[in-house]
Structure formats: C-alpha cells, structure tokens
N, C-alpha and C positions, 0 to 999 in steps of 0.2 A: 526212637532210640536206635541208633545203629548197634548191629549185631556183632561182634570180634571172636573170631577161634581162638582160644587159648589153646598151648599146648603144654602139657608140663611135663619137666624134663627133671631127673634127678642131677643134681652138680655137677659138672665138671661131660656132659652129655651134648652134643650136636644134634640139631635135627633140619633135612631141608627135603622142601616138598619137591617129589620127581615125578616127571609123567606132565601130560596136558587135561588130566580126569581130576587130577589134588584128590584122589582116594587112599593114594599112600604117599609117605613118609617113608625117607632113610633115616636110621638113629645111629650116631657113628660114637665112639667112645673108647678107652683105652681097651678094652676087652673085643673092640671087633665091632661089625657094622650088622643092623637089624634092617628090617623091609617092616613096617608098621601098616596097618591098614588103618585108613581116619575115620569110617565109618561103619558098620554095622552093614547098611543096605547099599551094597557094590553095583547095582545094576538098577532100574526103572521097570515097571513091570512089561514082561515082553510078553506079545499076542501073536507075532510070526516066528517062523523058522529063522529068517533074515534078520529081525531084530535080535533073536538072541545069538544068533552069530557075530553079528557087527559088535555088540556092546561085549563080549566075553573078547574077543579079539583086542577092540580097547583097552579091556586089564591087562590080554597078556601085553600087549605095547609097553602099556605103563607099567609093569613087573620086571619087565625087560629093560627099562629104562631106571630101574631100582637096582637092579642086577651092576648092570653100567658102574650107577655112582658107589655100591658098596667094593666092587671090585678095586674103583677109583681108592678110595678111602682108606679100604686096608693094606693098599699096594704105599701110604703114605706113613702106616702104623708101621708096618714092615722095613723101612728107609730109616727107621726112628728120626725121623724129623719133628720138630716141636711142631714148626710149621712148615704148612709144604711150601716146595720152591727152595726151603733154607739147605745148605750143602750139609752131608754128614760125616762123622771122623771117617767114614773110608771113602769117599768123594775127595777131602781137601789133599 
C-alpha cells in the first residue's frame, strides 16, 4: 500500500511546501503567513563536524526559502487582493 502525507489544514487555510528538504511548510491565511515544520526529526544522525554543518545549512536554505514565500504571501494580504494578480480599488 502506498504511503500519502496528509495535511490538515483548518478552512479557509493555504498550505505549500518550500525548500528542496519538504521539512517545512508555509501556512498562509487571512491572519498572516506561518513557517510550519513537517516533521519532528529535522536532521539524520550526524557523526562529523561537516555533516552537521552541511545538513543545519540545508534548513537555514530551506527557512530562507519559507521566509521568501511568507514575505510573498503577506505582501498579497496587504494589496487586499482576493486573488493575486487581480488589480485593487487603488490600482484601477
């Protein structure tokens, strides 16, 4: 049987995975944009100095690349656009 992530999301809630790790999630919603983490154990067990620097390096990437899309997200809450792209009463 194939395995599926579910994610549950309360109504009216977006969620999309950022980063090339899928350890976090953005949660974007009328109230503002969250950074979620997906799972509990962020890292594989490290036994060098270089291991645990390369893999904490790859969160901050992927943090930073969570950072990106909530910036995105709220700069779209702030336009009060329904949907982005669409023009708003001080645009037209």
């Amino acid at each position: 049987m194939a395995r599926r992530a579910m994610l549950n999301l309360t109504p009216g809630m977006e969620a999309r995975m950022t980063g090339i790790l899928g350890k976090f999630h953005v949660e974007h919603n009328v109230h503002g944009a969250r950074a979620v983490a997906r799972s509990l154990q962020l890292t594989k067990d490290c036994a060098e100095d270089s291991e645990i620097d390369s893999a904490i390096q790859m969160l901050k990437d992927d943090l930073d690349a969570c950072a990106k899309e909530m910036k995105r997200l709220v700069k779209v809450n702030r336009s009060a656009s329904l949907f982005e792209g669409w023009p708003t009463d001080t645009r037209i």
